[in-house]
C-alpha positions in Angstrom: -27.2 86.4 107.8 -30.5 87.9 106.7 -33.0 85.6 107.4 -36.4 85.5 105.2 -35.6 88.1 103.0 -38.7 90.0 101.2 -36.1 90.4 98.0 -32.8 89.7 96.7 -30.2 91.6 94.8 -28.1 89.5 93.4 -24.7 90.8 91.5 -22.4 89.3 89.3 -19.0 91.3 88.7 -19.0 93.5 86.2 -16.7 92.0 83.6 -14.3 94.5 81.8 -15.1 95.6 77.9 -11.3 94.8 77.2 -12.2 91.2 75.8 -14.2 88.2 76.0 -15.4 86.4 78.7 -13.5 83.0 79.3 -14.1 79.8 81.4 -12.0 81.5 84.1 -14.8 84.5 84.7 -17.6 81.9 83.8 -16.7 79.5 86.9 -15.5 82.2 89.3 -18.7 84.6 88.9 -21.3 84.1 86.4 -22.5 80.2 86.7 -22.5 80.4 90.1 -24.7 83.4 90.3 -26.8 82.5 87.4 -27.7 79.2 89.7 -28.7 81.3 92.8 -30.7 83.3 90.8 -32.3 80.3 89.3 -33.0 78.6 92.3 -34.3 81.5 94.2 -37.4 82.6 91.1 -38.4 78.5 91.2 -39.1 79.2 94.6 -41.1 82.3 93.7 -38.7 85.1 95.4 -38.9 89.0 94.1 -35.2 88.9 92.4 -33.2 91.0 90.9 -30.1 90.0 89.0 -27.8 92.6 87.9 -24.8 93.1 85.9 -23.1 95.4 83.1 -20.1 95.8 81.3 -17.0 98.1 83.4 -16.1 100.5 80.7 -13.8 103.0 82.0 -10.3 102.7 83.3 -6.9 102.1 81.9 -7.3 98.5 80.7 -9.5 100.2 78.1 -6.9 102.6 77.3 -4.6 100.4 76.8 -6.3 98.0 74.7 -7.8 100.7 72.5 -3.5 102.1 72.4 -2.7 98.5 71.7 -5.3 98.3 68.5 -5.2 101.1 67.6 -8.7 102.5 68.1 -10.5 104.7 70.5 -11.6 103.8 74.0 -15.3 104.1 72.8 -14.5 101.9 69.9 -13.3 99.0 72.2 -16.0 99.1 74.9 -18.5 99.3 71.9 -17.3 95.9 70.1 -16.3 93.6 73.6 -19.6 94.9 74.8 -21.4 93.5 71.9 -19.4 90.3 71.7 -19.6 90.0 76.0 -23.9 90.9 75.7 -24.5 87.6 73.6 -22.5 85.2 74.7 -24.4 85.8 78.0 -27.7 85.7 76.3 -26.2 82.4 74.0 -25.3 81.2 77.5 -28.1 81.4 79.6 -26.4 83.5 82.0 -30.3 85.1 82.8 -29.6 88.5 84.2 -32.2 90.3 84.8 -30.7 93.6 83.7 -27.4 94.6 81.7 -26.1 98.0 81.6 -23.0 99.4 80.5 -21.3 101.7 82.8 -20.7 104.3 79.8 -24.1 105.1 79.5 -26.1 108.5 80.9 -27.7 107.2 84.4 -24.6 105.2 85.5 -22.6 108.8 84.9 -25.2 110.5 86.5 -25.6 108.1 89.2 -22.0 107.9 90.2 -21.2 111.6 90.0 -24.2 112.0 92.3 -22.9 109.7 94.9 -19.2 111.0 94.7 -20.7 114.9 95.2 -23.0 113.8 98.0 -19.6 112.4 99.7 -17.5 115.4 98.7 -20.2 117.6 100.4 -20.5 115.3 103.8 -16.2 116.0 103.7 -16.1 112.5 103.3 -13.1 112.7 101.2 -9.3 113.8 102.3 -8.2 116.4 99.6 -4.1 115.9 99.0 -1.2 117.1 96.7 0.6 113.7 96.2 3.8 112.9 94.1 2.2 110.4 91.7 4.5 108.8 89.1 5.1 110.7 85.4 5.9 109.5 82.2 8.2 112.5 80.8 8.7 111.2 77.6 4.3 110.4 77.3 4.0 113.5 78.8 1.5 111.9 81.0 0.9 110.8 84.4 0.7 106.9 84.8 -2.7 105.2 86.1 -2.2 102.1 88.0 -1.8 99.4 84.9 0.2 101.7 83.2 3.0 100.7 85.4 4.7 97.6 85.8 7.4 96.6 88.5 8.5 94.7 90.8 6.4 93.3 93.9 7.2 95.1 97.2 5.9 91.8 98.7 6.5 89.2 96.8 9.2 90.3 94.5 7.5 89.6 91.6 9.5 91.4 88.3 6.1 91.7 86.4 3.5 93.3 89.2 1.2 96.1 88.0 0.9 99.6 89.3 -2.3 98.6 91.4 -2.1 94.7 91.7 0.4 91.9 92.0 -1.3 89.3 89.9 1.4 86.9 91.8 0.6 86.9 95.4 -2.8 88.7 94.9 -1.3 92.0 97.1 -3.2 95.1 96.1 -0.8 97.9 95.5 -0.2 102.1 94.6 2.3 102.4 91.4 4.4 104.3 94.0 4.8 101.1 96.1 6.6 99.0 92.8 10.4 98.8 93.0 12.1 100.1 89.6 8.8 101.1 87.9 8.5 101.5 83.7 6.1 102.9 82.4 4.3 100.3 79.7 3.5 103.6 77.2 7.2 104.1 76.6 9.4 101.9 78.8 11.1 104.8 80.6 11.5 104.9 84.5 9.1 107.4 85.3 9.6 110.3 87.7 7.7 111.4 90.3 5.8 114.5 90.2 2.9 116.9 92.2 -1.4 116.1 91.2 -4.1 116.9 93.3 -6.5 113.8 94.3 -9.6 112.6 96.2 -8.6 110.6 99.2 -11.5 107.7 100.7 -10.6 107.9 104.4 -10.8 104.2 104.7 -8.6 104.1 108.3 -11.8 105.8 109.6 -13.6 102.5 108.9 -12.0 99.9 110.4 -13.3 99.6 113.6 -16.6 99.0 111.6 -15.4 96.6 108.9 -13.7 94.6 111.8 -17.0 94.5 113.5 -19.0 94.0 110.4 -17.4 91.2 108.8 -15.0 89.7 111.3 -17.1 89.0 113.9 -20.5 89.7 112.1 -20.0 87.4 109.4 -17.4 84.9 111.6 -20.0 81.9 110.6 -21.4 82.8 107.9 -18.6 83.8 105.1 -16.4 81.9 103.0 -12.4 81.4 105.0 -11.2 82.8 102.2 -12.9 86.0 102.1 -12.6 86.5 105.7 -8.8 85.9 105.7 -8.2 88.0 103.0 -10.2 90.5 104.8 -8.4 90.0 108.2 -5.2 90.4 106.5 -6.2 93.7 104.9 -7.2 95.3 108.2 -4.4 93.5 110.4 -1.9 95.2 107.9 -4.3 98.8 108.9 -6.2 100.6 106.5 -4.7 103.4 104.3 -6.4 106.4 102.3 -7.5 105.1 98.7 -7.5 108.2 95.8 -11.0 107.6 94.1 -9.8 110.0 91.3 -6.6 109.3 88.7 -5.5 111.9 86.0 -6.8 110.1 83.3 -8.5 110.9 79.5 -11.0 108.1 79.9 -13.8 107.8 82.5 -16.5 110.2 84.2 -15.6 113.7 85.1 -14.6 114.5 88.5 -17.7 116.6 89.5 -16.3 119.5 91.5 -14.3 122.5 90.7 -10.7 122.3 90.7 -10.6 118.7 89.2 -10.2 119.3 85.3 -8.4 116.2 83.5 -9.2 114.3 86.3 -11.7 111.4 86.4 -13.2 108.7 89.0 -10.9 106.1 89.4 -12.4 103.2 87.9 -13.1 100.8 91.4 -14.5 104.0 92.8 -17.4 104.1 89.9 -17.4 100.5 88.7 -19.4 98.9 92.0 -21.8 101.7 91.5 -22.4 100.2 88.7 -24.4 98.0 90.3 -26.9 100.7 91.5 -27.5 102.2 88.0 -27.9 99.2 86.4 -30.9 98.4 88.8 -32.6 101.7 88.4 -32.3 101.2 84.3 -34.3 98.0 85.6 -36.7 99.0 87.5 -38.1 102.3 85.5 -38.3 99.4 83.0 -40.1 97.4 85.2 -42.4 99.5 87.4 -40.1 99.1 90.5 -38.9 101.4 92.8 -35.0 100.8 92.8 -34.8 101.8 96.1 -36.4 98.5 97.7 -33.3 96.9 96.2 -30.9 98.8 97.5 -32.2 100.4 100.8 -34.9 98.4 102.7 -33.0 96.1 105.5 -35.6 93.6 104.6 -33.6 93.1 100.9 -30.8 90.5 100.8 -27.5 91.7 99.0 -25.0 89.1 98.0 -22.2 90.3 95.2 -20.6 87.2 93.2 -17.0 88.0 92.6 -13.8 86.2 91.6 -10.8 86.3 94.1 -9.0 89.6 93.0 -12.2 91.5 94.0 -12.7 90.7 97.2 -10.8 93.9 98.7 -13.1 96.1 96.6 -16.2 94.5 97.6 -15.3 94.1 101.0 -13.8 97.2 101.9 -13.7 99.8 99.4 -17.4 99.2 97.9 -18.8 98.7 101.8 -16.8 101.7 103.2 -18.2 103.5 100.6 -21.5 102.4 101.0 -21.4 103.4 104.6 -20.0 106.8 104.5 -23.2 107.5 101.8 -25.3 106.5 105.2 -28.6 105.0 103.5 -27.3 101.7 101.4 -27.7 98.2 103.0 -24.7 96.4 103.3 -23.5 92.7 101.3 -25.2 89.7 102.9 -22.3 87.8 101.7 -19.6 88.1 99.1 -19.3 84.3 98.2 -15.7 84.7 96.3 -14.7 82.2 94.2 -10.4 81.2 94.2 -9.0 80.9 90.4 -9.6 78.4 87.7 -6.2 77.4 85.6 -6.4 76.0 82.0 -4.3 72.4 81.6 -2.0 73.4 84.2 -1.2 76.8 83.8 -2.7 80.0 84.4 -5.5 81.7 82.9 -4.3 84.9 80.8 -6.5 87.0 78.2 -3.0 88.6 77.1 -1.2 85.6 76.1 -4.7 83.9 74.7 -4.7 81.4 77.3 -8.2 80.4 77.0 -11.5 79.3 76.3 -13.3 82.0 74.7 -16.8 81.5 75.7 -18.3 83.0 72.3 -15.6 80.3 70.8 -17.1 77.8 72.9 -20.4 78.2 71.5 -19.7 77.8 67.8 -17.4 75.0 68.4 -19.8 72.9 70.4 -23.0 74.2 69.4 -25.8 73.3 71.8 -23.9 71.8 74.2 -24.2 75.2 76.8 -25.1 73.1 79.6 -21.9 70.4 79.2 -20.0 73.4 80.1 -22.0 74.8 82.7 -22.1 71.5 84.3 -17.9 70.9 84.2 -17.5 74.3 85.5 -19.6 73.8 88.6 -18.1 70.3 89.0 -14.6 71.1 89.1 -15.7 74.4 90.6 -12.8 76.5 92.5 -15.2 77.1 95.3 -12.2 76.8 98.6 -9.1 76.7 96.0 -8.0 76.8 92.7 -8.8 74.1 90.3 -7.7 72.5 86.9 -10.2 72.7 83.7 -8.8 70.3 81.3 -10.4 69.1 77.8 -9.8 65.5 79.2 -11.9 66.2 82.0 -14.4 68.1 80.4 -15.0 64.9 77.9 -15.3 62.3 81.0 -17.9 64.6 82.4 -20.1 64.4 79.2 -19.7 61.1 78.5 -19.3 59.7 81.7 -22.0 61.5 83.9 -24.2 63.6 81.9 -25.0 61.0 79.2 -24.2 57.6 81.2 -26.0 58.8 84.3 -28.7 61.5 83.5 -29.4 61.3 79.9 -29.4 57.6 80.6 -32.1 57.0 82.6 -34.2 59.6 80.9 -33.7 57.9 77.6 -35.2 54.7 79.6 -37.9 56.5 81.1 -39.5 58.1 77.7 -38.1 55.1 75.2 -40.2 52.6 78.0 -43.3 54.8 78.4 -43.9 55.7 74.7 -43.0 51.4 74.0 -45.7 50.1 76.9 -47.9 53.1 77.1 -47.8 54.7 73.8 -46.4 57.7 75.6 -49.4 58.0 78.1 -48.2 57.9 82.1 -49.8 54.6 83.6 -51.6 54.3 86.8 -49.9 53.0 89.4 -51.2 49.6 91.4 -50.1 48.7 94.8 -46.6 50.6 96.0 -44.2 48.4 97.6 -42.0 49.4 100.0 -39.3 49.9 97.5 -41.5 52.1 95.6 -41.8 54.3 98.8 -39.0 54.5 99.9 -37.8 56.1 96.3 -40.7 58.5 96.6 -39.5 59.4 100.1 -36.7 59.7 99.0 -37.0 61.6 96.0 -38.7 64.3 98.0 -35.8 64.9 100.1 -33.9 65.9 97.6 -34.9 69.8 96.8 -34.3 70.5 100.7 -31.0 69.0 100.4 -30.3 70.6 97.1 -31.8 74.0 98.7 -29.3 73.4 101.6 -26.2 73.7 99.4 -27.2 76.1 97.5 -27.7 78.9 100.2 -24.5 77.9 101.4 -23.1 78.7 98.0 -21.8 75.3 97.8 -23.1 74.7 94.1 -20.3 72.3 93.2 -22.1 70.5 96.0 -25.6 71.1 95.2 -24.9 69.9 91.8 -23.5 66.6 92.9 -27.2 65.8 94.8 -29.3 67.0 91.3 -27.0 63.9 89.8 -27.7 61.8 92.9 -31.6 62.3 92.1 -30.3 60.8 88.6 -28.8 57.9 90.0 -31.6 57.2 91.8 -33.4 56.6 89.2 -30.8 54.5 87.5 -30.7 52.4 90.6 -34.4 52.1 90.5 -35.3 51.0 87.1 -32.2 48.6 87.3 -33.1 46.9 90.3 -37.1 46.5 89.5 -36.0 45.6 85.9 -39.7 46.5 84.1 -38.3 45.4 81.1 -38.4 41.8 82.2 -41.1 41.9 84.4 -43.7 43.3 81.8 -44.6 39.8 80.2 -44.9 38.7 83.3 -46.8 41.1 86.3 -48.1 44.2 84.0 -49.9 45.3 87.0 -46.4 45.9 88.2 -44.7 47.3 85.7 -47.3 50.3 85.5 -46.4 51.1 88.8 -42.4 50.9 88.4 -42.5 53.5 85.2 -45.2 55.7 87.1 -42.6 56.2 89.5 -39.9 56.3 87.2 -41.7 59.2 85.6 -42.0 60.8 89.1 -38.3 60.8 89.3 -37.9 61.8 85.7 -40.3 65.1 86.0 -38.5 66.2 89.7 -35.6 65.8 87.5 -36.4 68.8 84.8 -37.2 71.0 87.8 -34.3 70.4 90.1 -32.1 70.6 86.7 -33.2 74.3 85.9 -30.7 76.1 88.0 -27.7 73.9 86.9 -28.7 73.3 83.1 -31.3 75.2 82.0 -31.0 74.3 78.7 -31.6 70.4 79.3 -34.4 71.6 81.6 -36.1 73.1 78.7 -35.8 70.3 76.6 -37.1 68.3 79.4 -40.0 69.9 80.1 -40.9 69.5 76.3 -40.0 65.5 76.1 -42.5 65.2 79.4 -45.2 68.4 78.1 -44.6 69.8 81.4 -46.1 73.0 82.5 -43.2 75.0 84.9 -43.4 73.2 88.6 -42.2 75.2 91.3 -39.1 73.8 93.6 -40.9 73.0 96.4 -43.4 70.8 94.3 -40.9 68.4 94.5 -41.3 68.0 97.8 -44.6 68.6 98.0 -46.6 67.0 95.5 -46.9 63.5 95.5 -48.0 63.1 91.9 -45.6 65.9 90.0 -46.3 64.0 86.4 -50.2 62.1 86.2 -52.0 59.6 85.0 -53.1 59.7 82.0 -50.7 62.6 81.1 -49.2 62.7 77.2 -45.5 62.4 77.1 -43.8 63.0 73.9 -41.1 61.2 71.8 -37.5 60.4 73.2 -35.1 62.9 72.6 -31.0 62.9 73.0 -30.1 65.1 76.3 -26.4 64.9 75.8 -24.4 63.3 72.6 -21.3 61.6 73.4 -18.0 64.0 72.9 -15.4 62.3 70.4 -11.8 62.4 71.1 -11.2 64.2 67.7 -13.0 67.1 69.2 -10.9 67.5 72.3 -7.7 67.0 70.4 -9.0 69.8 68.0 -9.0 72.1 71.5 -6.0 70.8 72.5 -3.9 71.6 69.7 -5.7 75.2 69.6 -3.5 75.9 73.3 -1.2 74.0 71.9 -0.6 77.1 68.6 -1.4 79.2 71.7 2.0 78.2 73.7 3.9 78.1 70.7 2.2 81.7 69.3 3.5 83.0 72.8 7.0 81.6 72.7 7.5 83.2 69.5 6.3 86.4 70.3 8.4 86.2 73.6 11.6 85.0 72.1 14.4 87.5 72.4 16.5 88.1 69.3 20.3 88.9 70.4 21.0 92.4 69.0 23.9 92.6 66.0 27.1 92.2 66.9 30.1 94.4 65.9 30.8 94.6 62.2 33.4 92.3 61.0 35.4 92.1 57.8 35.3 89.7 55.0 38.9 89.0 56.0 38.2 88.1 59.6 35.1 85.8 58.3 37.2 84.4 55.5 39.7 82.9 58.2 36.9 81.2 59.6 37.2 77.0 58.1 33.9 76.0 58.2 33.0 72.2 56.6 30.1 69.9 56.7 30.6 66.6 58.7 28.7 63.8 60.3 28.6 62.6 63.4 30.4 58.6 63.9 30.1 58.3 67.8 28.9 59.7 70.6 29.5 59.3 74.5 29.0 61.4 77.8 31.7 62.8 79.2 32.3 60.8 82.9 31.0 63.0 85.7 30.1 65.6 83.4 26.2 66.8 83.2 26.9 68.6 80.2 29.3 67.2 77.9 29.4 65.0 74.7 32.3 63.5 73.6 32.0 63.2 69.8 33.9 62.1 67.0 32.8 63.5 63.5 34.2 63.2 60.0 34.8 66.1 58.7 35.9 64.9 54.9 40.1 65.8 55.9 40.0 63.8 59.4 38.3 61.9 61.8 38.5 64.3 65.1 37.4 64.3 68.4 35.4 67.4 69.6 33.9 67.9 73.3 30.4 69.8 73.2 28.4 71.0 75.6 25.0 69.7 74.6 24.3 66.3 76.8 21.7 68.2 78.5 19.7 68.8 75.3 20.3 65.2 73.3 21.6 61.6 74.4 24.7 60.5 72.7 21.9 57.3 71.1 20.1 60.6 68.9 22.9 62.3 67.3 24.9 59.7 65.7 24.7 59.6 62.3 23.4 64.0 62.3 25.1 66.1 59.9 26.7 69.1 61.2 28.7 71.9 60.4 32.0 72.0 62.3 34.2 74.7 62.2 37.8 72.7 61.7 40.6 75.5 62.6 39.1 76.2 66.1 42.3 76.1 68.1 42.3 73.0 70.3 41.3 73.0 73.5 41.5 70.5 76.6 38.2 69.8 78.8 38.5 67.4 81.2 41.4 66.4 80.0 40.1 65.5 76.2 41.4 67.8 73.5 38.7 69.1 71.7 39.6 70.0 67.9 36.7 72.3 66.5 33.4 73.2 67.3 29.8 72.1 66.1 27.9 75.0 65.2 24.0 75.0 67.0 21.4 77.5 67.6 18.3 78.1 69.9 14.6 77.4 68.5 11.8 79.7 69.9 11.1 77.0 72.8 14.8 76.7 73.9 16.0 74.1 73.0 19.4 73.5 71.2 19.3 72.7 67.1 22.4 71.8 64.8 22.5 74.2 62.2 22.9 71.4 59.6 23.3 70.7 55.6 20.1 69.5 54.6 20.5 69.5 50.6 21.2 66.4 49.5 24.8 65.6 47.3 26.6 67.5 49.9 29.5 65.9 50.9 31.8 65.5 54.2 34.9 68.0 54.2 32.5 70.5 51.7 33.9 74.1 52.5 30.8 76.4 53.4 31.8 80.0 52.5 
């Protein structure tokens, strides 16, 4: 670990232009980063935040197939949407590029030739797999297959999305191609080959040991398993119509596969920022004195850990990562996160549906954070830590702080009398708090570091509760100046400690308390962070209580979801066989109603029924106990086809059959006579 760095470059994964960022990409990468980044400017640090949108590859193939558009088209509008929902957000980065643009082409054509030329590369004819009928060759995700590993039916051609395995498309057992549906064949291409075997013995060294203390178990263990399984040859190029030009002769149709040219990404994007900004883009990149930490989710920790450092290395004049703090996965109610079957929360939806409320989200993402394993975002959740915390605990004793100060002191800070020992111990206390804060946050604990900015809250809470001013005033005035002057000293630590978690209540804060920007270590430093005789202004509402009707309004939106999915999922059985009239005519089918109903001893699945059918009162045995209890379908109206030859189960003669169908969530329906005026025994023809 690096150890007073001169700089920091700090990057957040660069989120694919196939759709909208969600609350899964949010918790994982982009608030934990944007609180580093935070935290490290209060303290005054040279910083450098960088992102951009990954534009190449086959997932924007197959979304612009899928909608009918061109690649260009696609990473044009998620781009846009993706852009300002980070800026509505907050997300403060200080450069976003797009890797379609000139200097990322440029950039990573460069740094693939100056590798080509060292021999860096293994040049091979491999048998890659073909879509015959798409007279095409088929890039990772246009392959789907079973899970060498895992067994997984529904694995893609370059990850297993079950058990996390990276793969090759030639590795999946029976693969279809997801253009056509046909089981591709395998035929001869020409590729790029990254050596990585060459680097284990460094990456082993590196990380392993290197990093033994200092890294998340997660990413280590991932890590370990990669290089106890031994490293393999990675193609860097895929025969593909979308992405940058292979730059050396030989290599026409072929482009850079897309986690070859993605992390470099990273690189362009901070030259684009520092020709804006004076800087040499070099410091950020290639002095040993810079800290590099990349912020990723899970599924990336391969790339950035040994594909993106191998990479770096064989280029000879890169630093290396600091640390790759990955986060695991966050589900949504219960179930998995998945931008195909609109399992969601949209961020850009977010925003219109609870407008200025930026922070509440950012807060119950880093709470619930899935920092050491995956974790649960529910609305329920996300309500209780509103209400519950934000506006019981912070808000609260804000709202005290300003309402008391503006009622005794017409808004001017008093000066303080004699401090107690109570009132010290708070101070002392309070001063504490940015190096414990600071603590967590270096160790990328932020679900952490966020708990202590709340404990600063509660301290406050305590405080005022236990010195009660409000009673006190008539009484010892003397006193009560003290008690809010140091109320206000916990209230103005408060906006600055806030900044890196909610930035937007920060803000507001400063503004309530006509606060110029402290720096973090005021806190700790300055005994007086808010003075005597300083202007406050009116009292303001940090954080409105969430209603129920507004999480049950997101809760029935997944709810449309599921059902949306379980509709487009259903399987229709195909047509059978034609028949004749004559055949159907044979067929006695009549309405009837069920009279009684009882399970079928030691039988899981069987009713016994009897039914009027309008000629008789039968018995018939059906096979749908699993599905209703014998209490629900007395009394339902059925169609019964009567000239069923009988038939004994479990030693009851069944005479006819109920007719029932399948709704799109699978469960079992009577196909029943609804209209009313229809009778028992009526024929249906």
């Amino acid at each position: 670990m690096l150890e007073n760095p001169k700089r920091y470059t700090i990057t957040a994964a660069l989120p694919y232009t196939n759709g909208p960022i969600h609350i899964g990409h949010l918790a994982g990468v982009y608030v934990p980063s944007d609180i580093y980044a935070r935290y490290l400017r209060l303290q005054g640090k040279d910083v450098a935040f960088i992102c951009g949108s990954d534009e190449h590859g086959v997932a924007i193939s197959m979304k612009a197939k899928k909608e009918g558009i061109t690649p260009q088209q696609v990473i044009d509008k998620y781009d846009g949407i993706i852009r300002q929902s980070f800026i509505d957000f907050g997300i403060s980065f200080d450069n976003y590029s797009r890797t379609s643009s000139k200097i990322h082409h440029d950039t990573a054509s460069e740094f693939f030739r100056k590798l080509y030329d060292n021999g860096d590369f293994i040049e091979e004819v491999t048998e890659q797999l073909y879509d015959a009928k798409a007279d095409q060759f088929l890039a990772d995700r246009f392959v789907t297959g079973t899970c060498p590993k895992c067994e997984n039916p529904e694995a893609y051609g370059d990850q297993c999305e079950r058990c996390g395995s990276t793969l090759n498309a030639t590795d999946l057992i029976n693969p279809k191609s997801t253009i056509t549906g046909e089981t591709p064949i395998l035929k001869s291409t020409k590729h790029w080959f990254l050596p990585l075997d060459r680097y284990d013995d460094f990456l082993k060294e590196w990380i392993l040991v290197g990093h033994a203390k200092d890294w998340k178990t997660n990413v280590l263990g991932q890590v370990k398993s990669w290089l106890d399984d031994g490293l393999k040859p990675r193609a860097v190029t895929r025969d593909l119509d979308w992405g940058i030009d292979v730059p050396v002769e030989g290599a026409e149709g072929k482009k850079l596969y897309v986690w070859f040219d993605a992390p470099i990404g990273y690189i362009s994007s901070t030259k684009e920022w520092a020709a804006r900004e004076g800087k040499n883009w070099e410091d950020y990149w290639k002095k040993e004195d810079t800290k590099l930490v990349h912020f990723i989710g899970k599924d990336n920790i391969v790339f950035h850990c040994i594909i993106f450092p191998a990479m770096l290395k064989a280029e000879g004049s890169f630093i290396l990562p600091d640390n790759v703090p990955a986060n695991e996965f966050l589900n949504l109610e219960g179930n998995k996160l998945s931008t195909s079957k609109n399992w969601a929360v949209w961020l850009h939806e977010y925003l219109i549906d609870f407008p200025e409320k930026q922070d509440v989200l950012r807060y119950a993402l880093t709470a619930n954070a899935p920092e050491t394993k995956d974790n649960d975002f529910t609305w329920k959740d996300f309500q209780a830590r509103n209400n519950n915390e934000l506006a019981a605990i912070f808000g609260n004793f804000i709202n005290r702080v300003v309402v008391l100060t503006n009622k005794y002191y017409t808004g001017i800070v008093p000066s303080p009398n004699e401090f107690s020992d109570v009132d010290e111990q708070t101070l002392a206390e309070l001063k504490a708090y940015p190096a414990v804060i600071s603590s967590s946050i270096e160790r990328y604990r932020f679900r952490e570091a966020q708990g202590e900015l709340m404990n600063v809250a509660r301290l406050g809470n305590k405080y005022l509760a236990d010195e009660e001013p409000w009673k006190m005033v008539k009484t010892n005035p003397e006193r009560v100046q003290t008690q809010m002057y140091v109320a206000l000293q916990i209230a103005a630590a408060l906006q600055v400690l806030a900044e890196p978690f909610l930035p937007f209540t920060s803000n507001k804060l400063s503004k309530i308390l006509k606060l110029e920007s402290l720096s973090w270590n005021s806190v700790a430093e300055t005994s007086e962070l808010i003075p005597a005789g300083h202007q406050i202004g009116e009292a303001e509402i940090l954080f409105a209580q969430i209603e129920d009707a507004e999480i049950q309004k997101q809760i029935d939106k997944l709810e449309a979801t599921k059902k949306a999915n379980v509709m487009e999922n259903q399987v229709t059985e195909p047509q059978k066989p034609t028949t004749t009239f004559e055949d159907f005519s044979k067929l006695d089918l009549r309405v009837g109603t069920i009279l009684e109903a009882e399970k079928m001893p030691k039988a899981n699945k069987l009713l016994v029924l009897k039914v009027d059918t309008g000629i008789d009162v039968r018995t018939i045995v059906s096979g749908i106990a699993e599905h209703f209890s014998p209490e629900e379908v007395v009394g339902k109206r059925v169609t019964v086809l009567v000239n069923l030859a009988p038939r004994a189960l479990r030693g009851v003669e069944s005479q006819g059959m109920i007719l029932m169908t399948n709704n799109a969530e699978g469960k079992l329906v009577f196909v029943n006579p609804d209209a009313d005026g229809v009778d028992n025994g009526a024929l249906i023809s």
